[in-house]
C-alpha positions in Angstrom: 89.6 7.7 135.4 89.0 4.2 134.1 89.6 4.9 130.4 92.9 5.8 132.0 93.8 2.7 133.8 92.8 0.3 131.4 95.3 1.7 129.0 98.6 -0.5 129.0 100.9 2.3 127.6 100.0 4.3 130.3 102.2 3.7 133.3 101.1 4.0 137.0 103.5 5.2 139.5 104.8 4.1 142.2 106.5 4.8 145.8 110.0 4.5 146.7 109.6 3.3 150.2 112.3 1.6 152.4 114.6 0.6 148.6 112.5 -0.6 146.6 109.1 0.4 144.8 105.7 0.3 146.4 102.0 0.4 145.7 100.6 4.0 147.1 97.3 2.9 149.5 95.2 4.8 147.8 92.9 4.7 144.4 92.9 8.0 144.0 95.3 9.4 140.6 96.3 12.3 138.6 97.0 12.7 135.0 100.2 13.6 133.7 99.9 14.6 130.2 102.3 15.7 127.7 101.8 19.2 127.5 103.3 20.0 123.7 100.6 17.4 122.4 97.8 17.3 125.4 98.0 13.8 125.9 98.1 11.2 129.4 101.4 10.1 129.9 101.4 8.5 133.6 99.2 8.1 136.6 100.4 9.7 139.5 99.3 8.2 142.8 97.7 10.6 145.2 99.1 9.1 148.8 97.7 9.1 151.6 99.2 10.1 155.3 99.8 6.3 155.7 102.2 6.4 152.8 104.4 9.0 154.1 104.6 7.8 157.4 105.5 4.6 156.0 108.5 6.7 154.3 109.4 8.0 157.5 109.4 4.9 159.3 111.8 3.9 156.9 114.0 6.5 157.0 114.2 6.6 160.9 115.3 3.2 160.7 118.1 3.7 158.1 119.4 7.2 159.9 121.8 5.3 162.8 123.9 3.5 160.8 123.6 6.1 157.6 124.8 9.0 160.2 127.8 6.7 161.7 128.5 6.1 157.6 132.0 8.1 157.3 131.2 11.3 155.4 133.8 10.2 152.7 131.7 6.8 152.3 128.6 8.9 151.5 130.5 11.6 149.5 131.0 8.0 147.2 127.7 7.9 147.1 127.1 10.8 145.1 130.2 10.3 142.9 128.7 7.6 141.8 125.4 9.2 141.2 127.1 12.1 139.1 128.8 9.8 137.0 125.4 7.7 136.5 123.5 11.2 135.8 125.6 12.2 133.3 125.7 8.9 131.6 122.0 9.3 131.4 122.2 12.9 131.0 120.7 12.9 127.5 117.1 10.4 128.5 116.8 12.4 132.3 116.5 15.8 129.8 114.1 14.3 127.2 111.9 13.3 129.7 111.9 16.8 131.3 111.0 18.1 128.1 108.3 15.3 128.1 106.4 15.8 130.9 107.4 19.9 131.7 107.0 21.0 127.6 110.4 23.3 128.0 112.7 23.4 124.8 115.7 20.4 124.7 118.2 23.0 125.2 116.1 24.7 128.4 116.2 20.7 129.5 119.6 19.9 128.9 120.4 23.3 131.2 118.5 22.0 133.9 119.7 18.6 134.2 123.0 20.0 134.3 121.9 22.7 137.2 120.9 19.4 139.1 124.3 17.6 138.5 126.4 20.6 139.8 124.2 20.2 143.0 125.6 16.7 143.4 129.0 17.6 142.4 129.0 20.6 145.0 128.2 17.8 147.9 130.6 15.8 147.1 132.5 18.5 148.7 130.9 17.4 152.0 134.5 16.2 153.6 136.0 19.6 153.8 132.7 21.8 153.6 131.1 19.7 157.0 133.9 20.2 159.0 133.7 22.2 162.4 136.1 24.8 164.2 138.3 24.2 167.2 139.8 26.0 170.1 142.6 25.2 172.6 142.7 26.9 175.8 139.6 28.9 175.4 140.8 28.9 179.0 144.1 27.1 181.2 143.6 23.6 180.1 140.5 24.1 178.7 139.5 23.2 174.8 136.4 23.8 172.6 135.5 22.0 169.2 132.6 22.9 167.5 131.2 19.6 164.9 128.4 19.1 162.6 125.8 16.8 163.0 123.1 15.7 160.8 119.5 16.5 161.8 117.8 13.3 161.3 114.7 12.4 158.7 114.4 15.4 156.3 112.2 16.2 153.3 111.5 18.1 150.3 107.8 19.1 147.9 109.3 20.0 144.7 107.4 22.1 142.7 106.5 20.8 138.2 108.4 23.9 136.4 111.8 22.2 137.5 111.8 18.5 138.1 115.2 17.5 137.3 117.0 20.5 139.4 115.4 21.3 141.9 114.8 18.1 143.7 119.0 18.1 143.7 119.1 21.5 145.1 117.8 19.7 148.4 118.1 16.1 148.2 122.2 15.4 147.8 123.3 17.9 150.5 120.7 16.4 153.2 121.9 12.7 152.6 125.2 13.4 152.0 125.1 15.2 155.8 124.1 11.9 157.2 120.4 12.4 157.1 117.9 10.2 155.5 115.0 12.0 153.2 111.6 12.1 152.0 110.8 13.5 148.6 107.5 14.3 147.2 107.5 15.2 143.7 104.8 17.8 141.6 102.0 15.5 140.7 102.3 16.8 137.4 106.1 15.9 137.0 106.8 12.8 138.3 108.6 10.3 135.6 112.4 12.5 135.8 112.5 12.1 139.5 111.8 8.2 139.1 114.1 7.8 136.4 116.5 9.4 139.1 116.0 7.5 142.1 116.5 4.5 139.6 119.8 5.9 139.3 120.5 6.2 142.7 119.7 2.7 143.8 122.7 1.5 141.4 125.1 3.5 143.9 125.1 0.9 147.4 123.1 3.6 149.2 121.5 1.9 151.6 118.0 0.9 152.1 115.2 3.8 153.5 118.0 6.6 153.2 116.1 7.7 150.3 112.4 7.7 150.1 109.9 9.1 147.3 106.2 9.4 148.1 104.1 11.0 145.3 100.5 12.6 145.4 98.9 16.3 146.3 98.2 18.1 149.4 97.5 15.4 151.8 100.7 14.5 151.4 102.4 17.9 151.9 100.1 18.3 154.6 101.3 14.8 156.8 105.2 16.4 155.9 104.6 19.1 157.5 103.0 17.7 160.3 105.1 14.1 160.8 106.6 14.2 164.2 109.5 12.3 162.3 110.5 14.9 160.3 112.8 17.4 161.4 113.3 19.6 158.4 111.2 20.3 155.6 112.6 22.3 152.0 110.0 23.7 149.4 109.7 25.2 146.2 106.2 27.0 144.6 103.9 29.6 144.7 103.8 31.9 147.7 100.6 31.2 149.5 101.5 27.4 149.5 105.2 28.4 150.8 103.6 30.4 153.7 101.4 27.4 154.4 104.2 25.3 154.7 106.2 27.5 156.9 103.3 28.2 159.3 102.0 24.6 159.7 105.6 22.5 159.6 107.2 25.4 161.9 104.4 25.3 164.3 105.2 21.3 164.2 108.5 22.4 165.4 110.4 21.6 162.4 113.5 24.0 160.3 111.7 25.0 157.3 113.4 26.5 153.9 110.5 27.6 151.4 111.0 29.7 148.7 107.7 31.0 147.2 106.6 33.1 144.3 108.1 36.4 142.4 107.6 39.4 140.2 111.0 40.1 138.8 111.7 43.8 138.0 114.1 44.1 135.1 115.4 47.6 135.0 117.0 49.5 131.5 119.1 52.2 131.9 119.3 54.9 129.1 122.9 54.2 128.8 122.2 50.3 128.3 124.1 48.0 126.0 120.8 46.6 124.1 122.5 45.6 120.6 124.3 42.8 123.1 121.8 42.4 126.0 118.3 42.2 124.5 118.8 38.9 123.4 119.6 37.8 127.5 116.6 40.1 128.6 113.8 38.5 126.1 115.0 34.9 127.4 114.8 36.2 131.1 110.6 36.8 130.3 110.4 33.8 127.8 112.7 31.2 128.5 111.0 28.1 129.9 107.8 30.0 128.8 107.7 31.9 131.4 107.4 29.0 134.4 110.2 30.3 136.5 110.5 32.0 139.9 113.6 33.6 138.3 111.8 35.0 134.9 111.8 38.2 134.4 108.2 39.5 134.7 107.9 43.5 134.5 110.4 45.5 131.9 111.1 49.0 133.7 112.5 51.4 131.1 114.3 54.5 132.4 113.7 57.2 130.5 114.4 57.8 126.8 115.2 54.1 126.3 111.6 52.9 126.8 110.6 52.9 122.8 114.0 51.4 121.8 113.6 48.4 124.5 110.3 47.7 124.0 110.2 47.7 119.8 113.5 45.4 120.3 111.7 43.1 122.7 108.9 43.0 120.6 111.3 41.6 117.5 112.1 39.4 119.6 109.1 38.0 120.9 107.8 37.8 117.7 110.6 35.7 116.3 110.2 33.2 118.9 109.7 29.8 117.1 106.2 28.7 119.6 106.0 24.7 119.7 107.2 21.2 120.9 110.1 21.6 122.7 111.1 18.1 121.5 111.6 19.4 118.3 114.5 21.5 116.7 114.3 25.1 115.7 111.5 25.1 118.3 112.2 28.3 121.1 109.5 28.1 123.8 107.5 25.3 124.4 103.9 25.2 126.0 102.9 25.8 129.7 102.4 23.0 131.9 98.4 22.3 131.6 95.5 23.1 130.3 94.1 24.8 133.5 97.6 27.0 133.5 96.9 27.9 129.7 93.6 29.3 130.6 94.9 30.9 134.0 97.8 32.9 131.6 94.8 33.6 129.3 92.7 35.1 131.9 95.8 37.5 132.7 95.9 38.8 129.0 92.4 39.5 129.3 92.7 41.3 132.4 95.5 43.2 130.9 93.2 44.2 128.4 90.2 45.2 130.1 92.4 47.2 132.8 93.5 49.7 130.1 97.1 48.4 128.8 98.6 48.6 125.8 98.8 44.9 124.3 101.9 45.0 121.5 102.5 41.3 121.1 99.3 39.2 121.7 99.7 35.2 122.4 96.4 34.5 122.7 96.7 34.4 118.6 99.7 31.6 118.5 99.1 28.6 117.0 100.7 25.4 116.7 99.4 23.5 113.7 101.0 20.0 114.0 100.5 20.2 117.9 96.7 21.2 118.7 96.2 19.9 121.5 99.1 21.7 122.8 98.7 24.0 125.5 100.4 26.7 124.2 100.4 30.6 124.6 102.8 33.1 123.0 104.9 35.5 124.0 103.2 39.0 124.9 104.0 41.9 125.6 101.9 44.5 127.4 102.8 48.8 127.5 102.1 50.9 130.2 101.5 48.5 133.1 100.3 50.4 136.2 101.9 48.4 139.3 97.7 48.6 140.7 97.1 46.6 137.6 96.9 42.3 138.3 99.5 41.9 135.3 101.7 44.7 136.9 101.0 43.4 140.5 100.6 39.7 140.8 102.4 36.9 139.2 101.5 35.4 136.1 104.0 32.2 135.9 103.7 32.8 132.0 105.1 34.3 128.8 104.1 37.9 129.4 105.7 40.6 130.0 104.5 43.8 131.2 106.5 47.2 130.7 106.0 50.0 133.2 108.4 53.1 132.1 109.7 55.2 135.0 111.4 58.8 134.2 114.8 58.2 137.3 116.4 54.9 138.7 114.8 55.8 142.1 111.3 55.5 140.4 112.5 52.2 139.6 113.5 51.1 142.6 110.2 52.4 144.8 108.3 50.3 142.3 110.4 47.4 143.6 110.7 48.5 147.4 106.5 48.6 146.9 105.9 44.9 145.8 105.3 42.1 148.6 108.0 39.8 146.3 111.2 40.1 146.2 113.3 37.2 144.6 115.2 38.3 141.6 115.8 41.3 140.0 118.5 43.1 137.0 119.9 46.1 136.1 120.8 46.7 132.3 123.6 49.7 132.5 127.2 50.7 131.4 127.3 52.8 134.6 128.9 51.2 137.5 127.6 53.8 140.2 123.9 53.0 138.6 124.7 48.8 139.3 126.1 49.5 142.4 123.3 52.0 143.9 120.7 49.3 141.9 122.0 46.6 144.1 122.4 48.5 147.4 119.0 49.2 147.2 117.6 46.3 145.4 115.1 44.3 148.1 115.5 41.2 146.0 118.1 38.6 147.3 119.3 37.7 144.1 120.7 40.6 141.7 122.0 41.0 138.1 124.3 43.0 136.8 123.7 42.7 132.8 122.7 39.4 133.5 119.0 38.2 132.7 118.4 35.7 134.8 120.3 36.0 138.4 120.3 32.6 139.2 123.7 31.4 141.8 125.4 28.2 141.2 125.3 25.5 143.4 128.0 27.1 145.9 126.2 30.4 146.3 122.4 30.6 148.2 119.4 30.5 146.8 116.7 32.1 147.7 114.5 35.5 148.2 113.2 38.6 150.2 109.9 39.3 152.0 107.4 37.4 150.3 109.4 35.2 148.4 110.8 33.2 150.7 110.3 31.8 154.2 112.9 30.7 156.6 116.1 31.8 157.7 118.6 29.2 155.1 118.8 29.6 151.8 118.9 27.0 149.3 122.5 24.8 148.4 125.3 27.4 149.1 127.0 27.8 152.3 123.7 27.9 153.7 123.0 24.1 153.2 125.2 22.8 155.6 124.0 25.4 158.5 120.3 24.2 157.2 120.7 20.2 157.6 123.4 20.4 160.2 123.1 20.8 164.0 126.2 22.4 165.4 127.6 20.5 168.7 130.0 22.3 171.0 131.9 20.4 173.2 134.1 22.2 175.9 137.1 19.5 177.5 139.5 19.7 180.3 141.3 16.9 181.8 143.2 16.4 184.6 
């Protein structure tokens, strides 16, 4: 891409190797574009194995003194970086919107997602701390402590590239262990502008490493015999790639993949007050979410009244640059996405379903180049259609109406995902029965988007997620940790 290169607005990035910036050894690049307005924004280096091991290199050799680094020392760490995030809390959420296309506000609430993460760590004194035992027998004592793993590393997926990254990286280094993160290709400028942030907070040099680029360079993480854990975020095949090939490499793998969300409407629900929460669970963030809600299961008489009032509110979804106000979804990521999404509105189509709201039609006049598709809204999904069975990543929603609760939940026990799912209800034996049975991992009650905060897991069932340890939560410091028993008696 020469036209590219030559241009001197266009910036080329860089690695974060051993403190400071690097050159990738490679002349191979990807386009980031601006998604609301379709135009190149950065270069993103595709690495090569050499960069990563380089990363790792440098991370082995900061781990001994970063592990015998008092846990309160590196708990400063991360005060420090919170206090520098939210100083900057304002440019790290324009640039999301920049280089993702998500509405300011959508921004803003993912850059504050990410700073809870680091707030949550800084908990690391008291949430670290092992058990103890005195005379597990006569004169005998057992302590149980953690210890940090070693070199650990994260692939972070483009819809999130503020969060996510934090929902790996502060827990792992503030355990003792040094990292590795490889950002989306497409996403890359938040993540530098937050390792920028994190050099100004005396972390020491090689205890955080960033090596951009594609699948050769998730590929030599999972396979680096210097890695001993490896976290991941995106679609399911690539999560069960990851899992296979870095835990037949012997390392702890996390990786949380794909989803079709079942959002379920009792007859008796609240919709005057929770319609507003359900349309932003299939919308918001335009759909790019493992959390969005993707198939709209009426119960019974409700199923004209929900899906008229999600239409009205589909349709009065403001469709544009999320840069700019009054604007209420943004566009998808790329080009190639908008035409995947289009190609699912076809099918829809051609497979027999009734299309209420159609955003193939939306237009953005002062934005065209965009690569936008509207909100839509499909009737009578069949779960053996592909919009009914496999997921979209985009702003449409299918409705499949069921006659009993139990209908809806055998349409969920019968899907190979299972990461989210909601109840709408004012009947608390319905929400309880709904969340007994409920194979997702993640449930709401009246709530349209079941994400936990930092101090809860996070993660899915079946084929949404791989591994054992959830993400952040309780589970983080079982996941980066090893636990060492010692057993004393002296004489």
């Amino acid at each position: 891409m020469p036209q590219v290169a030559e241009r001197s607005d266009v910036k080329t990035l860089d690695n974060f190797i051993g403190g400071r910036w690097v050159k990738a050894q490679t002349d191979s690049f990807f386009d980031v574009h601006n998604p609301a307005v379709g135009e190149v924004i950065g270069r993103t280096p595709l690495s090569t194995s050499a960069d990563v091991d380089a990363a790792v290199q440098a991370a082995t050799r900061a781990f001994p003194a970063w592990r015998d680094t008092p846990v309160n020392a590196r708990a400063q760490v991360l005060y420090k970086f919170k206090a520098l995030l939210e100083q900057h809390f304002a440019d790290l959420a324009m640039t999301v919107t920049t280089e993702h296309g998500k509405t300011l506000d959508e921004a803003r609430g993912s850059v504050r997602r990410g700073i809870e993460c680091v707030e949550v760590a800084c908990g690391a004194p008291s949430l670290m701390q092992g058990a103890a035992l005195e005379n597990i027998a006569k004169g005998i004592d057992c302590h149980v402590v953690r210890q940090p793993l070693g070199v650990c590393a994260a692939i972070a997926p483009f819809n999130f590239p503020a969060m996510v990254p934090m929902w790996f990286l502060p827990f792992s280094i503030v355990s003792g262990n040094t990292f590795v993160l490889k950002p989306s290709e497409q996403v890359p400028l938040s993540q530098r502008k937050m390792i920028d942030l994190l050099q100004q907070c005396d972390l020491p040099a090689g205890v955080v490493n960033l090596v951009n680029g594609g699948s050769e360079v998730v590929n030599a993480i999972c396979d680096h015999p210097g890695i001993r854990a490896v976290s991941f975020v995106g679609s399911t095949p690539v999560a069960k790639h990851v899992y296979q090939r870095a835990t037949q490499a012997g390392k702890r793998v996390q990786a949380l993949g794909g989803a079709k969300n079942f959002v379920v409407v009792m007859p008796d629900a609240d919709l005057e007050h929770s319609m507003g929460v359900i349309s932003e669970s299939f919308y918001g963030c335009a759909g790019e979410r493992c959390l969005a809600g993707s198939v709209l299961v009426p119960v019974g008489d409700i199923h004209a009244e929900a899906r008229d009032r999600l239409a009205a509110s589909a349709t009065a979804l403001r469709v544009g640059d999320g840069s700019q106000p009054g604007v209420t979804m943004g566009p998808v990521i790329s080009a190639k996405h908008r035409d995947r999404v289009l190609s699912y509105i076809d099918k829809g189509v051609s497979e027999g379903a009734t299309l209420v709201v159609d955003g193939r039609k939306t237009r953005v006049e002062d934005r065209p180049n965009g690569y936008f598709v509207g909100p839509t809204i499909f009737d009578h999904v069949s779960p053996r259609m592909a919009i009914g069975r496999e997921e979209i990543f985009g702003p449409v929603a299918s409705i499949t109406p069921v006659k009993t609760l139990d209908e809806a939940i055998a349409l969920m026990h019968a899907h190979a995902n299972a990461n989210a799912t909601s109840i709408f209800t004012r009947s608390g034996k319905a929400a309880r029965e709904f969340s007994k049975q409920a194979t997702a991992s993640m449930v709401g009650v009246n709530i349209g988007v079941a994400a936990p905060m930092a101090y809860f897991p996070f993660g899915g069932a079946k084929d949404s997620f791989f591994g054992d340890l959830k993400a952040h939560g309780r589970d983080t410091w079982e996941f980066y940790t090893d636990k060492k028993v010692t057993i004393t008696r002296w004489f």
